[in-house]
N, C-alpha and C positions, 0 to 999 in steps of 0.2 A: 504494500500500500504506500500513496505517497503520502506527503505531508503537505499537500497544494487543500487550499481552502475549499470546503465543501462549495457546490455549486447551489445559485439559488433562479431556479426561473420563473419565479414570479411577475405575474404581468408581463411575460413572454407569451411567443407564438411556438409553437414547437409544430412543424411543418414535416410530414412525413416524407420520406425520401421516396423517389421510382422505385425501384425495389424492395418496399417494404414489402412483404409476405402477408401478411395478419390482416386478413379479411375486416375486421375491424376497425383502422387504422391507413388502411391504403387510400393515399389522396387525401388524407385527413391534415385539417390546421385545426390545431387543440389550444385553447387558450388557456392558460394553467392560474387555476385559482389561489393553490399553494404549493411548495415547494420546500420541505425544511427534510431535516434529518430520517423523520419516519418514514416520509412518503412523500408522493405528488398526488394533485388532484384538478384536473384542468377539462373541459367540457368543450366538444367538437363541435364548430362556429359554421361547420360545411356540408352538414347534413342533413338538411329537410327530409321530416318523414310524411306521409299519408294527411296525418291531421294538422290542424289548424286553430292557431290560439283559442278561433267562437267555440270552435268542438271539443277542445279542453273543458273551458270554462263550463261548457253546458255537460259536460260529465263530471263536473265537482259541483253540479246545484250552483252555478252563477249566471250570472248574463251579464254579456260585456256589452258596456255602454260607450268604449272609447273606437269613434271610428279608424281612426288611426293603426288600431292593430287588429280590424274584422277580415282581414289577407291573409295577416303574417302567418307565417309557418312555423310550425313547432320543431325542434331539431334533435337527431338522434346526438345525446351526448358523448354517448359511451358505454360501453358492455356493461357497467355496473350499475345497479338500481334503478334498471330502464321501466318499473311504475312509476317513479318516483320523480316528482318537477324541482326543477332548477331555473331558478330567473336569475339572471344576470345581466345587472344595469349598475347605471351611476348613480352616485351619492346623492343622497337627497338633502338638499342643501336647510331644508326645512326643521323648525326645531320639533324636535321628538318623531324623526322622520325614522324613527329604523324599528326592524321591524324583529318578530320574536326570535329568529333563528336565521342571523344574517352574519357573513364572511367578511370584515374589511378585507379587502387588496390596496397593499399597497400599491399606490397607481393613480386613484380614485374611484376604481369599480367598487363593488358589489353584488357578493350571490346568495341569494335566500331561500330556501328552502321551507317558509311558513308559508302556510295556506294566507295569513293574513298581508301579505303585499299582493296577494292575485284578488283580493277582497276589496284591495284600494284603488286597482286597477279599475274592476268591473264597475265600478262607483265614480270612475273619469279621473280619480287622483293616482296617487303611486310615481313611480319613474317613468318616464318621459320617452329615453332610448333603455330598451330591453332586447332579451334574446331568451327565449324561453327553451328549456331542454326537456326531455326526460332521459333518465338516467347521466349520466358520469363517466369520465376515465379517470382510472387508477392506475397507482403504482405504491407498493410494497419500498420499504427501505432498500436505497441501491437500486434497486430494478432498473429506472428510469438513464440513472449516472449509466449502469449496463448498458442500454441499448441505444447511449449515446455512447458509449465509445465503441460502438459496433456500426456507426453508420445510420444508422434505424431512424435518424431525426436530426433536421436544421433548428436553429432555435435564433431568437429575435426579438428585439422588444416590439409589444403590442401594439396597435395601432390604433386606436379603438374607433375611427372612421370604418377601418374593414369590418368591424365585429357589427357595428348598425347599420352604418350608409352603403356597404359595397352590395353588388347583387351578388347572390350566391355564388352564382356560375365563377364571378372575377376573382372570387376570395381567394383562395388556392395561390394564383398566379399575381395580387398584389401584395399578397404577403412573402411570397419569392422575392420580389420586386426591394421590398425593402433591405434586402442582403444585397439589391442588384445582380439578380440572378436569374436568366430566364429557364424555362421548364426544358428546352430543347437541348440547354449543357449540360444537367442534369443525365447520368448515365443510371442505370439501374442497378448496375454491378457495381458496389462494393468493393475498395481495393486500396491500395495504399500504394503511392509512386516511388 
């Protein structure tokens, strides 16, 4: 083992390489919520699934009253705890804005896991720019450091225009963009010169 400083990619992109393998994770840009010694935990910003914020909301008994988000797409997070919702937005600058079961990132995000920010939503208040998941990606202590020093993943700080304002489709390729990097240098093999 070295003596080089634990890594922290917090409020990073962590941008899956051509060659990743893991059905789960291929073409994936995962925005990482936390990142310390135990684990990481960061939620994939590039995977609309089937459903749709209104048909969330009307399978948890709400009705969304904000037209703003009667489109949006809800997104597969990540293999772990895909019943389970994840909203991910910015600080609410308002006093007593936070809500029972909420993540600061350092950065200025925030990701909440209480039914009561989807309550303040459907009611026209709440965060403004969101991104809603179900489920999560995970990593185990090490794991992540692992399969970054096997290639498995670019990493970057976050952009947080890609994570609301980009269209789906571009995310992928402007968060490349930020390393200055386009998709086409990008080899799929894995190798060391």
């Amino acid at each position: 083992m070295s003596d080089s400083p634990p890594i922290n990619l917090t409020n990073q992109f962590l941008i899956a390489m051509p060659g990743m393998t893991d059905g789960n994770f291929a073409g994936a840009v995962v925005y990482m919520c936390e990142h310390t010694e135990r684990g990481a935990l960061g939620l994939i910003i590039n995977r609309p699934i089937e459903i749709g914020v209104q048909q969330l909301f009307e399978k948890v008994d709400l009705v969304l009253e904000r037209d703003d988000l009667l489109s949006t797409p809800v997104y597969l997070g990540g293999p772990v705890q895909t019943e389970r919702g994840f909203v991910l937005h910015e600080q609410l600058d308002e006093e007593g804005g936070h809500y029972s079961s909420t993540l600061k990132i350092d950065g200025g995000l925030e990701m909440t896991t209480s039914r009561d920010v989807l309550e303040a939503m459907a009611n026209g208040a709440g965060p403004r720019k969101v991104l809603i998941t179900l489920g999560y990606a995970g990593w185990s202590a090490g794991q992540l450091e692992e399969e970054l020093s096997r290639n498995g993943w670019l990493s970057v700080a976050a952009d947080r225009a890609i994570i609301f304002d980009t269209p789906v489709e571009e995310r992928y390729d402007r968060a490349l963009s930020l390393l200055g990097i386009d998709r086409g240098f990008l080899s799929s093999e894995a190798g060391h010169a």
